[in-house]
PASE-51500 format. One record per residue (C-alpha): residue in one letter; x, y, z. Coordinates in steps of 0.25 Angstrom, whole numbers, plus 5000, padded with zeros to 4 digits. Layout:
<sites>
AXYZ ...
</sites>
This chain:
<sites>
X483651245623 X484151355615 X483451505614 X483751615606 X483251775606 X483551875601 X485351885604 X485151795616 X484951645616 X484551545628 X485051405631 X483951335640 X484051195646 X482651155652 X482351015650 X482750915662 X483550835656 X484450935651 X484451015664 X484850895670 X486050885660 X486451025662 X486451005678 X487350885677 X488250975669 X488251085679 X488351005691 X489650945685 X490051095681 X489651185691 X489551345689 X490451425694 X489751545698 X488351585704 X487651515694 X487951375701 X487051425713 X485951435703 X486151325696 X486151235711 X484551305711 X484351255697 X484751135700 X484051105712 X482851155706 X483051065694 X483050925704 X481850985714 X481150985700 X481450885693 X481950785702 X480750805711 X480050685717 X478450725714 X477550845706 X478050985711 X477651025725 X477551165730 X478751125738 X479551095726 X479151255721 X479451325732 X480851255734 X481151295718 X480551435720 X481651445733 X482751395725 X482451505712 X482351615724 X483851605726 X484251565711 X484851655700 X484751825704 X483851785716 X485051725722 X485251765735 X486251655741 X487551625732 X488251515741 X488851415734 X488651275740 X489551195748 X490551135739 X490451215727 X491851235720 X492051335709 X492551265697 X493051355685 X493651305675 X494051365661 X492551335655 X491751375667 X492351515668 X492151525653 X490751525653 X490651595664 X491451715658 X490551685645 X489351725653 X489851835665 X491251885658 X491452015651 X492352045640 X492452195638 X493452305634 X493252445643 X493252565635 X494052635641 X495552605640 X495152475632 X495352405643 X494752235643 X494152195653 X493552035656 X492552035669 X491251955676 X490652015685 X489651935695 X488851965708 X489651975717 X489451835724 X490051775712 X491551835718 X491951715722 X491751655707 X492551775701 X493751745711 X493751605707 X493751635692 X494951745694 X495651635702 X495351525692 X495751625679 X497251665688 X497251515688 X497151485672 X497851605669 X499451615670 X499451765674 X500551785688 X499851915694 X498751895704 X497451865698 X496652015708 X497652085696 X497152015683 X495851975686 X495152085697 X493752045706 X492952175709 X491852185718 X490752275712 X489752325719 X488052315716 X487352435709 X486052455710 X485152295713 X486252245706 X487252145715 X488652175719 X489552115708 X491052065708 X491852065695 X493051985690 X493852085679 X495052075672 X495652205665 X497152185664 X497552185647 X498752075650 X497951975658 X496652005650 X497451985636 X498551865639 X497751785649 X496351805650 X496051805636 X497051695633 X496451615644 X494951635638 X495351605623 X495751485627 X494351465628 X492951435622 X491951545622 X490351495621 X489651625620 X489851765613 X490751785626 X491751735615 X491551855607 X491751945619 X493051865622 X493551865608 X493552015607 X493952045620 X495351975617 X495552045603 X495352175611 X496352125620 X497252075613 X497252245605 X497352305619 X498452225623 X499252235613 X499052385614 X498452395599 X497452525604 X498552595610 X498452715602 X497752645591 X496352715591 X495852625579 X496152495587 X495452565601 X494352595593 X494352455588 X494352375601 X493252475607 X492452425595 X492652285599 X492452305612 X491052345611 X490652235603 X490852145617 X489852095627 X488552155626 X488952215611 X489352075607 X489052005595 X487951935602 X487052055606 X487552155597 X486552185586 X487352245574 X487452165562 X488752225558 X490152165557 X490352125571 X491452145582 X491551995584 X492051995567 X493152115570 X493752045582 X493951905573 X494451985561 X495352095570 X495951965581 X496251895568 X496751995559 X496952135561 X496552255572 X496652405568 X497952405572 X498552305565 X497752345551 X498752475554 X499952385554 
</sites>
């Protein structure tokens, strides 16, 4: 079933049948991070329900109601089974930039900037996709000096984070990018994507180099990423997402001076 409200919309698979499909699907294509450990609980949970011999025992809850102690933000083991091997391909790491990778530009010195950041348990995942991205991507110096791993520490109840970044203009704009467009966006991460490449594209070109209308111009842009985004933003007027299609095909503020 599909849901909308308000900007947000839900996609919700209930019935047994289906569930059943979608497990088949995800025991053939496992996850490639936490999530598989929470999908073993939903899993197990699905066959000591449904696959269970008589009516539902007390036995039977208190087993479930074990299993959902550990599952999701209650967490508290992330061991993954014997026998587990991390499989990422193109497709797989896609969607997993789709839901836990930023696009952004820092203000100051324009600089780009791609990152996810996850608890810091998940280092081991980040690692993998840094060796698998130096893997698909013909770029010669080490992978610790194009794509960084930093370990952050908690603040506050939060929990101690690790970040896979990557900063550098050159790899950024002939490699990364390259790599990415070379793929098939399903969500408005697309849009993020898109304008993240025509900023870098300006930037490497060095078209803001004492240019202030062009600055100006890719701030403006930049803003209109990730949180601002044509999904949640609530103007109505002319949007980024319109500037970027009509600038990466026909002109910036610098070439209109030309």
């Amino acid at each position: 079933m599909l849901y909308s409200k308000y900007n947000s919309c839900t996609f919700e698979v209930g019935a047994e049948k289906e569930l059943r499909v979608l497990i088949d699907f995800l025991d053939k294509y496992p996850l490639i991070g936490d999530k598989f450990l929470d999908y073993l609980n939903f899993r197990e949970v699905f066959f000591l329900y449904f696959d269970r011999p008589n009516l539902v025992s007390e036995s039977l809850k208190t087993k479930i109601e074990e299993i959902r102690a550990n599952h999701n933000t209650k967490r508290v083991s992330t061991t993954l089974p014997d026998g587990y091997k991390r499989v990422i391909t193109d497709y797989k790491l896609l969607g997993f930039i789709e839901g836990d990778g930023s696009f952004f530009i820092q203000k100051k010195g324009l600089t780009p900037k791609f990152e996810i950041e996850l608890t810091y348990t998940q280092k081991p995942l980040l690692m993998d996709i840094r060796a698998y991205l130096m893997s698909k991507l013909d770029f010669k110096p080490s992978s610790k000096d194009v794509i960084k791993i930093r370990d952050l520490k908690a603040k506050g109840n939060s929990k101690s984070t690790v970040r896979l970044e990557i900063v550098g203009i050159d790899f950024l704009h002939n490699y990364f990018n390259v790599y990415l467009s070379k793929l098939v966006f399903y969500s408005r991460k697309g849009e993020d994507f898109k304008t993240f490449c025509v900023i870098c594209n300006k930037l490497f070109n060095k078209a803001h180099i004492n240019n202030e209308e062009v600055t100006i111009w890719l701030l403006k842009l930049s803003e209109g990423m990730n949180g601002a985004k044509l999904s949640t933003n609530k103007h109505t007027d002319k949007t980024l997402t319109d500037e970027v299609m009509i600038c990466s095909d026909k002109e910036t503020p610098d070439s209109q001076e030309e």
